[in-house]
C-alpha positions as CSV (number, residue, x, y, z in Angstrom):
1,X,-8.7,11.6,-5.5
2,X,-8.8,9.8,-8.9
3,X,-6.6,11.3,-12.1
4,X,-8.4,12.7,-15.1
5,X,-8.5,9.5,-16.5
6,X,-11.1,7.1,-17.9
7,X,-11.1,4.7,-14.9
8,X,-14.2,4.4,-13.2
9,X,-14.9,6.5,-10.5
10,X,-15.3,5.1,-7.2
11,X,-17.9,6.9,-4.6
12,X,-17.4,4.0,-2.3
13,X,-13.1,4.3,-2.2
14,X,-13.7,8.3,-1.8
15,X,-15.9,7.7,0.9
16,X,-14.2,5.3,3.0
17,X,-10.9,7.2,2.2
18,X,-12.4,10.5,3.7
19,X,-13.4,8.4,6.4
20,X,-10.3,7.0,7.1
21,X,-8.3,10.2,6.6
22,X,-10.8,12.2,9.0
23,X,-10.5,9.2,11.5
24,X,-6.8,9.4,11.6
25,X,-7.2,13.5,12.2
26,X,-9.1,13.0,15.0
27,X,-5.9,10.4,16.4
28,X,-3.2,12.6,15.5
29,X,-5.2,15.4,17.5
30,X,-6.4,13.5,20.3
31,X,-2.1,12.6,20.3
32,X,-1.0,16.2,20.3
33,X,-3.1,16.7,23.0
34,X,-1.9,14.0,24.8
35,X,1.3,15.0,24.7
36,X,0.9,18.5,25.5
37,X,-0.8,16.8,28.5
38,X,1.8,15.1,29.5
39,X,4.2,17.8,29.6
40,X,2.6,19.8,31.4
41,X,1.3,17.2,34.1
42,X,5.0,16.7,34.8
43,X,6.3,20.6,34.7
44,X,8.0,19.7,31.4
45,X,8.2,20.1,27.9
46,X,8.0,17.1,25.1
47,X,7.5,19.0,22.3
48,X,11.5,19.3,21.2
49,X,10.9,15.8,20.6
50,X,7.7,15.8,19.0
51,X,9.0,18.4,16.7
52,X,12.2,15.8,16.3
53,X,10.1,13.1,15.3
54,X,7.5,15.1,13.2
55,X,10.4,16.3,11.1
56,X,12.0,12.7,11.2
57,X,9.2,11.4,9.7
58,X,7.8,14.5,7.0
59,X,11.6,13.5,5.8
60,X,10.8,9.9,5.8
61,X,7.6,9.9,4.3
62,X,8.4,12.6,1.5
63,X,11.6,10.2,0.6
64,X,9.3,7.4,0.0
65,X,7.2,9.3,-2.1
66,X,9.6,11.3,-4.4
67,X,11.7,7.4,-4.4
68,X,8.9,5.3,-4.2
69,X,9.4,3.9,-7.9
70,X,12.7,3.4,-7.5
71,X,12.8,1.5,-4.0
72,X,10.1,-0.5,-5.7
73,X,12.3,-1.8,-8.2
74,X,15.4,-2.0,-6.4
75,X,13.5,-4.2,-4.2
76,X,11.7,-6.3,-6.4
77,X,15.2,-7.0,-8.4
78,X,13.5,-5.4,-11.5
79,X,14.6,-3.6,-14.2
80,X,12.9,-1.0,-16.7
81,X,12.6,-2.8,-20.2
82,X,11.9,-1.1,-23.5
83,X,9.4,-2.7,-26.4
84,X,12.1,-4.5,-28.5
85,X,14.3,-5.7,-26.1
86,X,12.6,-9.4,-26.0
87,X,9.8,-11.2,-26.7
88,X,8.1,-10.4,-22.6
89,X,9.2,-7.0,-23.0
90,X,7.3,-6.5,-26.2
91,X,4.3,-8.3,-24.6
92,X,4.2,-6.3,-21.8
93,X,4.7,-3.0,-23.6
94,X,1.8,-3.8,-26.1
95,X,-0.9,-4.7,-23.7
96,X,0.0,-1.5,-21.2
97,X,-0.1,0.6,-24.2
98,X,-4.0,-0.9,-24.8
99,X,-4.9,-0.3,-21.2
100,X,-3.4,3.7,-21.5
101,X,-5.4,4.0,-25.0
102,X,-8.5,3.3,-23.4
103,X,-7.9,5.0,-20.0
104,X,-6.5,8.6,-21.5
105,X,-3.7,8.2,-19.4
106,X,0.1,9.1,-19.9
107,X,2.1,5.6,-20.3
108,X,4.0,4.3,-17.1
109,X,7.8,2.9,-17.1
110,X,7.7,-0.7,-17.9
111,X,9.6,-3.3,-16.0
112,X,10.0,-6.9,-15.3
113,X,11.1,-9.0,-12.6
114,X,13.3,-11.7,-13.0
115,X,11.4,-14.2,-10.8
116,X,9.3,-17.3,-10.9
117,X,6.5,-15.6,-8.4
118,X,3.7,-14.7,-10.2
119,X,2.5,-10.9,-8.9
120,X,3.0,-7.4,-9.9
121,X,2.9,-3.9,-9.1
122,X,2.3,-0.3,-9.9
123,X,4.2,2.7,-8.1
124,X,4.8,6.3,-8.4
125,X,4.0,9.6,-6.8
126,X,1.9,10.4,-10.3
127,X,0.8,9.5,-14.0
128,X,4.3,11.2,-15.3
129,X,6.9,9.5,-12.7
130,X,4.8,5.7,-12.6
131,X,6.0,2.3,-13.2
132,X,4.4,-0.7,-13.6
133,X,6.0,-4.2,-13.3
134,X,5.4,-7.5,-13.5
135,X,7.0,-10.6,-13.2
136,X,8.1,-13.2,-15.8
137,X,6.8,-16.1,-13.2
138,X,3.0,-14.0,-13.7
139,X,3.9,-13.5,-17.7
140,X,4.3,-17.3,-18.2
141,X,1.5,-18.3,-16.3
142,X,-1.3,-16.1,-17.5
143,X,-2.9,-15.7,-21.1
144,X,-3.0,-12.0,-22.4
145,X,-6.6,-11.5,-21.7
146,X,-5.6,-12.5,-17.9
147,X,-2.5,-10.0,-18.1
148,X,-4.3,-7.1,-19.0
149,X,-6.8,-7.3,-16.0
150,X,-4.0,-7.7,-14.2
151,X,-1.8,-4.8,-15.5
152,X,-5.5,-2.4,-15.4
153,X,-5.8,-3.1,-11.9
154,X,-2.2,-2.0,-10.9
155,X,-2.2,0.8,-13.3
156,X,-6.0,1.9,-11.3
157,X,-3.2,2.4,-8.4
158,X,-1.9,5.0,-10.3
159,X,-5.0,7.1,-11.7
160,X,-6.4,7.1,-8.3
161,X,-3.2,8.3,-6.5
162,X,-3.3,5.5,-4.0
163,X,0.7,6.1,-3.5
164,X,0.3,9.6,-2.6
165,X,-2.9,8.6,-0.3
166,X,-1.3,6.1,1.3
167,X,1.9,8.2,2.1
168,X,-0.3,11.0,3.8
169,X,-2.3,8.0,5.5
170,X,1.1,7.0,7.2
171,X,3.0,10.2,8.1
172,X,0.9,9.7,11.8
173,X,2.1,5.9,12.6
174,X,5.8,6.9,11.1
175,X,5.2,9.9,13.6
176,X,3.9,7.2,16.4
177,X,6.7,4.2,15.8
178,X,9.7,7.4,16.2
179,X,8.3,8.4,19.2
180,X,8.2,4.7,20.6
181,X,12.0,4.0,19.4
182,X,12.9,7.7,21.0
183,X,11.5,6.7,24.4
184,X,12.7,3.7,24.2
185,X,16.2,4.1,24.0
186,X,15.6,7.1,25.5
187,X,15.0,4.9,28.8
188,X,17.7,2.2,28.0
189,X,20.4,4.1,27.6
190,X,19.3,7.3,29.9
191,X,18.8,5.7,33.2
192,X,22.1,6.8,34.5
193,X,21.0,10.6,34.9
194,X,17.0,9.9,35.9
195,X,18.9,10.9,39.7
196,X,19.4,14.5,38.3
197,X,15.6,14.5,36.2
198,X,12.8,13.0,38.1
199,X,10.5,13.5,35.6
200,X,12.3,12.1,32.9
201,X,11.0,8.4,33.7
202,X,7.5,8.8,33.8
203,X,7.5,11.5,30.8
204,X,8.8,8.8,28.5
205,X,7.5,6.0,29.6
206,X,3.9,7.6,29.1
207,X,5.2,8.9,26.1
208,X,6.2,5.3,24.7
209,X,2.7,3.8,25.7
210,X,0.5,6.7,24.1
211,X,2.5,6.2,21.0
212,X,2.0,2.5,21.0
213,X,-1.4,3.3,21.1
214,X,-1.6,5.7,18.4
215,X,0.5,3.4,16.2
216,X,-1.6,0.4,16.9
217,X,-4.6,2.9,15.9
218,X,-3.2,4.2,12.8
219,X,-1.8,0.6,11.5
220,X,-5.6,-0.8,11.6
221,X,-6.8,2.0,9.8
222,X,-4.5,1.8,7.1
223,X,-5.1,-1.8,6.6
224,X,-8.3,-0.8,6.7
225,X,-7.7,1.7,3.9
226,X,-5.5,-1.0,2.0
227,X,-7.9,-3.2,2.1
228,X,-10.8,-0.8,0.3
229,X,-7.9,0.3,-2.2
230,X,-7.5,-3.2,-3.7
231,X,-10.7,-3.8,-3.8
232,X,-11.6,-0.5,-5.7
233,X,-8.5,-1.3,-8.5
234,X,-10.2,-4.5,-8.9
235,X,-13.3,-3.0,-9.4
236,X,-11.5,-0.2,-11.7
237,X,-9.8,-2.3,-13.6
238,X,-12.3,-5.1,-14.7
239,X,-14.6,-2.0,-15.5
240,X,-11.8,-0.6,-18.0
241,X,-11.4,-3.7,-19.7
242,X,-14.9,-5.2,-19.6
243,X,-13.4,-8.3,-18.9
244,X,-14.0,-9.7,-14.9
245,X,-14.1,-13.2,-15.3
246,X,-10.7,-12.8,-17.0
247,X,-9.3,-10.4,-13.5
248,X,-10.7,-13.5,-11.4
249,X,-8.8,-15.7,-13.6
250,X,-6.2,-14.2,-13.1
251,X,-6.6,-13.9,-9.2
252,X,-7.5,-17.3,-8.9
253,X,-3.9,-18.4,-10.7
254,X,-1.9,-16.2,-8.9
255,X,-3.1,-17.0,-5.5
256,X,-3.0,-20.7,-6.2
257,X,0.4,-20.3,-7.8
258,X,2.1,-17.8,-4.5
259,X,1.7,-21.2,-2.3
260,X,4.4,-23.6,-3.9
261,X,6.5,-21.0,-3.8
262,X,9.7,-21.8,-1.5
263,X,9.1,-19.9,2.0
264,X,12.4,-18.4,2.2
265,X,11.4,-16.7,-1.5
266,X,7.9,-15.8,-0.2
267,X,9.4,-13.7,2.7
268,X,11.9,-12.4,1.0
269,X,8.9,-10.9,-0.8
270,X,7.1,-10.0,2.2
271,X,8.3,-6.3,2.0
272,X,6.6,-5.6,-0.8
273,X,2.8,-6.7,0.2
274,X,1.9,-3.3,0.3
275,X,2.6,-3.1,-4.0
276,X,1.7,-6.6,-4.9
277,X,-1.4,-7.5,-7.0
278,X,-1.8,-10.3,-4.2
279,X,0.6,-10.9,-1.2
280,X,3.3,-12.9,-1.4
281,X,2.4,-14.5,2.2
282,X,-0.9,-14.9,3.8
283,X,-1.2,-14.4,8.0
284,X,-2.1,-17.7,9.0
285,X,-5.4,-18.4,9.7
286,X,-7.1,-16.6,7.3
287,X,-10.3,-15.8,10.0
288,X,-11.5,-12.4,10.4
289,X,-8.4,-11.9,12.7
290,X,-6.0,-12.6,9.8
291,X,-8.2,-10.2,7.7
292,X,-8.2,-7.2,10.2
293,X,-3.9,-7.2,9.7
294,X,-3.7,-7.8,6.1
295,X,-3.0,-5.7,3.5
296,X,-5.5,-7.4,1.0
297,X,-9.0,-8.5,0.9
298,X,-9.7,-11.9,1.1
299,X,-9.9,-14.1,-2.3
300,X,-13.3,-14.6,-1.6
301,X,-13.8,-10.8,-1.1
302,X,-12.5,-10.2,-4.1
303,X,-14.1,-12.9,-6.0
304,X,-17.5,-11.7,-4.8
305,X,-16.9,-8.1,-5.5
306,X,-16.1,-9.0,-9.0
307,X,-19.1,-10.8,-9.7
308,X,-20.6,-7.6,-8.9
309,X,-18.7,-6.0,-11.5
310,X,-19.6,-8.7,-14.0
311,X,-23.6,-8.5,-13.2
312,X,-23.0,-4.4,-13.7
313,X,-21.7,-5.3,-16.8
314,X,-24.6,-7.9,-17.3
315,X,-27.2,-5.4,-17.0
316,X,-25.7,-2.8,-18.9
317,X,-25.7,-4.5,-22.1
318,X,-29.1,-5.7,-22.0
């Protein structure tokens, strides 16, 4: 799935995204077939509203790819900033212009966020419609060395098409979570003519649990896939720029530097997790619980992986 770009292949990401991808096939099939079931155990169909919410949801899912940049920035209260418009701008332009000199890779939208959290971001459906952004609370905290691993990890995002993998990876749950709203409401505010359909009540209440199901399914598996997706722009990144111990750095600052952060800011945030180079809010607890429903590895994870990265490098120059 990667662009024709110099970043580092990663066997291990196209594995476990294959994986994952064939893993949530075999959900969406076993689903169909559950529904199909259940229509026909109870002499009816479900498939209008299948068809409702598979159409619902290739509308939703193709809208956030297509508009994925700019409900990123809309979001994030950024704005697109050109190479002499300030002294951050400039600073930010120069060092992604380094990181798409050495990765053969068409140049992304800059922007910058006019907040005091230190993270950023990379979105876009491809290399020609990308942005990358990064805030001027991460600008003032890091060096440039620190910056750039930062800015190669992001823009990794974007050569590997992790936007348009991710979008594919959750047209089933957006398909699952419609069909649990639909029977929902479908039961709440249909309950006066159950008299005249006898079916109708157990058709969507079976219908609202298999879809929990399938959601709950789908949701793990895409943190799952999250999860191997940070890790492999980490990996990506530090490998681009030769430079680990600076992308730990880094990592290490901005984690350290989320938690001050006032609450009501950090949940404000919370929306974006998905884009961040770290969240902006942790699940408490942090134990392998915590891990299962977040959308990034551990610190430690990443730490670890990097030293990896960093013996690689080791070995190769001897």
């Amino acid at each position: 799935m990667a662009a024709r770009t110099r970043y580092a292949p990663d066997r291990g990401l196209t594995v476990r995204m294959t994986a994952t991808m064939f893993l949530l096939g075999l959900v969406f099939v076993a689903f169909i077939a559950a529904i199909i079931g259940i229509g026909t155990a109870y002499g009816a169909s479900s498939s209008a509203i299948v068809l409702f919410a598979v159409i619902l949801g290739g509308g939703f899912a193709i809208g956030s790819l297509f508009y994925s940049d700019k409900i990123a920035l809309a979001t994030a209260g950024a704005r697109e900033v050109s190479p002499n418009e300030s002294e951050d701008a400039a600073r930010l332009h120069g060092i992604v212009d380094r990181l798409c000199a050495l990765a053969d890779m068409p140049k992304p939208r800059v922007a910058i966020s006019d907040t005091d959290m230190p993270n950023a971001f990379a979105t876009g459906r491809n290399a020609d419609h990308a942005v990358v952004c990064a805030t001027k609370g991460l600008m003032r905290r890091l060096n440039n060395d620190e910056l750039e691993g930062v800015l190669a990890h992001e823009m990794s995002h974007v050569a590997h098409k992790d936007v348009q993998v991710m979008t594919i990876a959750s047209f089933l749950a957006i398909i699952a979570a419609l069909l649990v709203r639909i029977a929902f409401y479908s039961e709440l505010f249909g309950g006066g003519r159950r008299s005249n359909d006898q079916n109708a009540l157990p058709i969507m209440f079976i219908l609202m649990v298999v879809s929990a199901v399938v959601y709950a399914i789908s949701f793990l598996l895409i943190r799952l896939l999250s999860r191997y997706r940070e890790l492999s722009a980490d990996r990506s990144g530090a490998l681009l720029t030769g430079q680990p111990s600076a992308l730990k750095s880094a990592l290490i600052q901005v984690t350290g530097k989320i938690g001050p952060i006032p609450t009501q800011d950090l949940r404000a945030a919370q929306p974006m997790n998905a884009f961040f180079f770290a969240p902006a809010m942790h699940l408490s607890g942090g134990g392998g619980l915590a891990n299962v429903f977040s959308t990034h590895p551990s610190l430690e994870r990443r730490l670890a992986e990097l030293d990896k990265v960093q013996q690689q490098l080791g070995r190769t120059a001897g």
